[in-house]
C-alpha positions as CSV (number, residue, x, y, z in Angstrom):
1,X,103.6,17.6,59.7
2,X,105.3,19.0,63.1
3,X,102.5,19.6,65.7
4,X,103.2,23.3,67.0
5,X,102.9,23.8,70.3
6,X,99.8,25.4,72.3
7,X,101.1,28.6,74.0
8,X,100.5,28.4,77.2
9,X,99.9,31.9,78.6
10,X,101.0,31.3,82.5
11,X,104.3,31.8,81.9
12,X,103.8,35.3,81.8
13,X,102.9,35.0,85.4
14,X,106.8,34.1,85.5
15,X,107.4,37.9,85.4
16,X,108.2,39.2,88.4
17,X,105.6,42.4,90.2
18,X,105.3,43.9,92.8
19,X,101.4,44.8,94.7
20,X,101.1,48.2,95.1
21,X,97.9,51.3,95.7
22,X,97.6,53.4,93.2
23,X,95.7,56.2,94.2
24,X,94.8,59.7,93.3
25,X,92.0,62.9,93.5
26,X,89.2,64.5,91.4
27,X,88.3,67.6,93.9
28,X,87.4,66.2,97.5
29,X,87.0,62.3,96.2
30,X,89.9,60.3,96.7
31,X,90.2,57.2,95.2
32,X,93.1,54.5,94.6
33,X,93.3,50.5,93.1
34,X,95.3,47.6,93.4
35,X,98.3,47.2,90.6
36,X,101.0,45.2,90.2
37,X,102.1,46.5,86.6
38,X,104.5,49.7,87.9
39,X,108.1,50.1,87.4
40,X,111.1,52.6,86.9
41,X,111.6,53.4,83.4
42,X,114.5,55.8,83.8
43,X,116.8,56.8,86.9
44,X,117.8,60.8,86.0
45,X,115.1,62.3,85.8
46,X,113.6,59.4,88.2
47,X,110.3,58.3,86.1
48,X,107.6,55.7,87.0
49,X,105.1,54.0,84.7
50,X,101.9,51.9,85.5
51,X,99.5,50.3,83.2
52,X,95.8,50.9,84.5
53,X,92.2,49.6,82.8
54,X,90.7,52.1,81.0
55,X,86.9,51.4,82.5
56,X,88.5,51.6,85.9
57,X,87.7,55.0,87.8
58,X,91.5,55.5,88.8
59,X,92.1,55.4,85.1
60,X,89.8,58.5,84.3
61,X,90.7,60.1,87.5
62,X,94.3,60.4,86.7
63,X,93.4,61.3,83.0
64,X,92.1,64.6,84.8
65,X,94.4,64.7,87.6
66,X,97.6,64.0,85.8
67,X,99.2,63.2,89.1
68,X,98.8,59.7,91.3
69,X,100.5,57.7,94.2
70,X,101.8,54.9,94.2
71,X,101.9,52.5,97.8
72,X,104.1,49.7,98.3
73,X,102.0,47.4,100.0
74,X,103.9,44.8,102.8
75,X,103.9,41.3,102.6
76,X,102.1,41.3,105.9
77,X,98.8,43.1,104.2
78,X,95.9,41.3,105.1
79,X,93.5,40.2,101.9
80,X,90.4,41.8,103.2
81,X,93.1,45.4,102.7
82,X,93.8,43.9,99.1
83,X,90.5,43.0,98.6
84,X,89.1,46.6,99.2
85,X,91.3,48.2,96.9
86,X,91.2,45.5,94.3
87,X,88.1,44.0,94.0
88,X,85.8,46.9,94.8
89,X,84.7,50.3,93.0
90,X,85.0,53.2,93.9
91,X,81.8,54.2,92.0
92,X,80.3,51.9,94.8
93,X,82.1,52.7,98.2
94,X,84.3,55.6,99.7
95,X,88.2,53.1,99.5
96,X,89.2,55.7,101.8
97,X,86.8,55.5,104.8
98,X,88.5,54.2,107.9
99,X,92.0,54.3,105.7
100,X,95.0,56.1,107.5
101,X,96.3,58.6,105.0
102,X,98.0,61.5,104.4
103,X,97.7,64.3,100.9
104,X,101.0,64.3,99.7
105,X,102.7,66.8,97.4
106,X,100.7,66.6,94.5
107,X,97.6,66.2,96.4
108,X,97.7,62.4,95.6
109,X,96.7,60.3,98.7
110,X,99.4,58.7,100.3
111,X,98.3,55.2,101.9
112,X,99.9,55.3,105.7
113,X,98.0,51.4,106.1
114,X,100.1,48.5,105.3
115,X,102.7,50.6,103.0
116,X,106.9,50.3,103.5
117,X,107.4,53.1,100.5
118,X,105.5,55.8,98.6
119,X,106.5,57.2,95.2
120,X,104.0,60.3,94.2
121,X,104.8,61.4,90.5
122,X,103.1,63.9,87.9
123,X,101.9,62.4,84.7
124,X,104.4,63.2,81.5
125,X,103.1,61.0,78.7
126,X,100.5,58.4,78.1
127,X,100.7,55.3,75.9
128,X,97.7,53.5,74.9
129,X,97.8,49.8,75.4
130,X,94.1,48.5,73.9
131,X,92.8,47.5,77.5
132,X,94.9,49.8,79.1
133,X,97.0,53.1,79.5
134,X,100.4,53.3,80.4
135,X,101.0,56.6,82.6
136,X,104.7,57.6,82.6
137,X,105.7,59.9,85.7
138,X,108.4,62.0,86.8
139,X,108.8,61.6,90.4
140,X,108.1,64.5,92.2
141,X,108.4,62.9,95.9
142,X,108.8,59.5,97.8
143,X,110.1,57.8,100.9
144,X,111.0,54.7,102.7
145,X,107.9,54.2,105.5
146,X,109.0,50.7,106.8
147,X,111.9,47.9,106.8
148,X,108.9,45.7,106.4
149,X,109.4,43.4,103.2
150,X,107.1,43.8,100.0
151,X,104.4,41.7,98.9
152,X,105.4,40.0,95.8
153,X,102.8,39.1,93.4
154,X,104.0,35.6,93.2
155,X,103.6,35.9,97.2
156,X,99.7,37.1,97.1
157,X,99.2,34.6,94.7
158,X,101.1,31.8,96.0
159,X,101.1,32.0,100.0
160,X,97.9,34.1,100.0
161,X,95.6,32.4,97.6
162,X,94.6,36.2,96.0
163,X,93.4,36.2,92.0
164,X,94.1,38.9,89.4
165,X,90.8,41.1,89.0
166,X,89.6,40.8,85.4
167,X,90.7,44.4,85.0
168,X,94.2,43.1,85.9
169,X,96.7,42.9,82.9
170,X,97.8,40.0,84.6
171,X,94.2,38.3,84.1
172,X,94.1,35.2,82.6
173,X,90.9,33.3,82.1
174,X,90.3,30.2,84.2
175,X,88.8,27.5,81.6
176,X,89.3,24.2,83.6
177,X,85.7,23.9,84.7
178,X,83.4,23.4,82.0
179,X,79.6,23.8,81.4
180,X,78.4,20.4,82.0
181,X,81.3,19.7,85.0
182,X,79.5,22.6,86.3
183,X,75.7,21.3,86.6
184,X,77.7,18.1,88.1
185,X,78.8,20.4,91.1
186,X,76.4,19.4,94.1
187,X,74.4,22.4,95.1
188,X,75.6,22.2,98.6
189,X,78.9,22.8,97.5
190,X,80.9,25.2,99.8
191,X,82.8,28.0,97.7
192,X,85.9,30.0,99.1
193,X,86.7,33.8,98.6
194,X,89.7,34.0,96.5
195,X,90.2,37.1,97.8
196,X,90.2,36.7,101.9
197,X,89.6,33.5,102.0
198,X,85.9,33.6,103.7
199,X,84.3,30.4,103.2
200,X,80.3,29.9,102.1
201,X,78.4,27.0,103.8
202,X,75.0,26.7,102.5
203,X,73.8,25.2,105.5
204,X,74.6,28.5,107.2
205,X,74.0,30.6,104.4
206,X,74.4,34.5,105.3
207,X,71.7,35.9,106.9
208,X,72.8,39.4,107.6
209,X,72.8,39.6,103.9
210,X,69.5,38.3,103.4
211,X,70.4,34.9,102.4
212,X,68.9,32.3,103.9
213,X,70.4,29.2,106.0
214,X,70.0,26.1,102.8
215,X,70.7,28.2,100.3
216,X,72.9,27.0,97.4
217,X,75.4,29.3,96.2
218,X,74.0,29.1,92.8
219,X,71.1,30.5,93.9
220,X,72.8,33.7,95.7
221,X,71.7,36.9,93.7
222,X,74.4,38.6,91.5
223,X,74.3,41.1,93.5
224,X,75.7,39.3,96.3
225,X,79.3,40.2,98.0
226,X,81.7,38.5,100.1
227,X,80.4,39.7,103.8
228,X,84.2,39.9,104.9
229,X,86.0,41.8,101.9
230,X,83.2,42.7,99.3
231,X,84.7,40.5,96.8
232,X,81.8,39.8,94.2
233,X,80.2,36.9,93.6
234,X,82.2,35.8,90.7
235,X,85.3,35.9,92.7
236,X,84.1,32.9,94.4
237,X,85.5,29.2,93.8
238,X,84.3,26.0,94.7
239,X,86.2,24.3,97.8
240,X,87.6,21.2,96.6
């Protein structure tokens, strides 16, 4: 009998994206996210379409909104930038705080840091995708910011070591280290921040946070995030 073979799901990450912020408003809160899922469906009328998690609070923004931003990140953007708008919530922190911006036509935030283009566009349809929604938009306004090149997502991954969040529809579940390679792991293990890069020593553990000098990393709390970018806990990986 023929063996068929295992599918093997990274070569989806052959596709090529872009790394983009989409943001938009609910009254005075402003809030945006990390995609790379956004491209032009149709030239006349210009449309746009990104795919966003449903539990993410962009998603249900833009639900009421029906109007968002998009941000064409540079490939000089710095992963504690990235990290901000792609690992953290905006049920937890204000994105916006210290962010050069400027309320574009639609009301939309337009993100001045780190951006070479801006497309705004008004919601027209909605597809659901199980995980996710697909938000078509007619472009209402957009401009060329910088020459600067774009960060491509083969680019954040490759050259700067980022990792899809697990609301990404890029994800794809890491399964090399198993449960009993895992109790092997020595406790002093130093991990690394996928996300800026920000290495924990346990010898030096992170006092400002509360944790102490000797601590293993197993036994950080939970709650626990990257002191440089917020990254969570689980973003972590151990340094080989």
């Amino acid at each position: 009998m023929k063996k068929i073979k295992t599918m093997n799901p990274k070569a989806l990450h052959r596709i090529s994206y872009g790394l983009y912020v989409v943001s938009t408003f609910d009254g005075d809160k402003k809030n945006g996210q990390i995609a790379n899922t956004l491209f032009q469906v149709t030239s006349e009328p210009p449309r746009i379409a990104v795919a966003l998690n449903k539990e993410n609070l962009t998603h249900s923004m833009i639900e009421k909104s029906k109007v968002f931003c998009a941000s064409v990140l540079s490939k000089s953007t710095s992963m504690e930038f990235v990290g901000r708008f792609g690992f953290r919530s905006g049920r937890d922190i204000d994105k916006f705080e210290g962010v050069n911006y400027k309320d574009g036509k639609t009301g939309a935030p337009i993100v001045l840091d780190n951006s070479i283009a801006y497309i705004e566009a008004r919601v027209m349809d909605e597809m659901d995708a199980g995980t996710h929604t697909i938000f078509v938009g007619e472009v209402v306004d957009c401009d060329i910011m910088s020459n600067e090149e774009p960060m491509t997502y083969d680019y954040y991954h490759k050259i700067k070591g980022g990792k899809a969040p697990k609301s990404a529809p890029t994800y794809i579940k890491d399964e090399k280290a198993n449960g009993e390679e895992a109790e092997k792991m020595n406790a002093q293990k130093k991990y690394r921040c996928t996300v800026c890069g920000y290495v924990y020593d346990p010898a030096k553990g992170d006092p400002e946070s509360g944790v102490a000098p000797g601590t293993p990393f197993e036994q950080i709390p939970d709650t626990w995030v990257c002191p440089i970018c917020g990254a969570k806990k689980s973003e972590f990986e151990p340094v080989d």
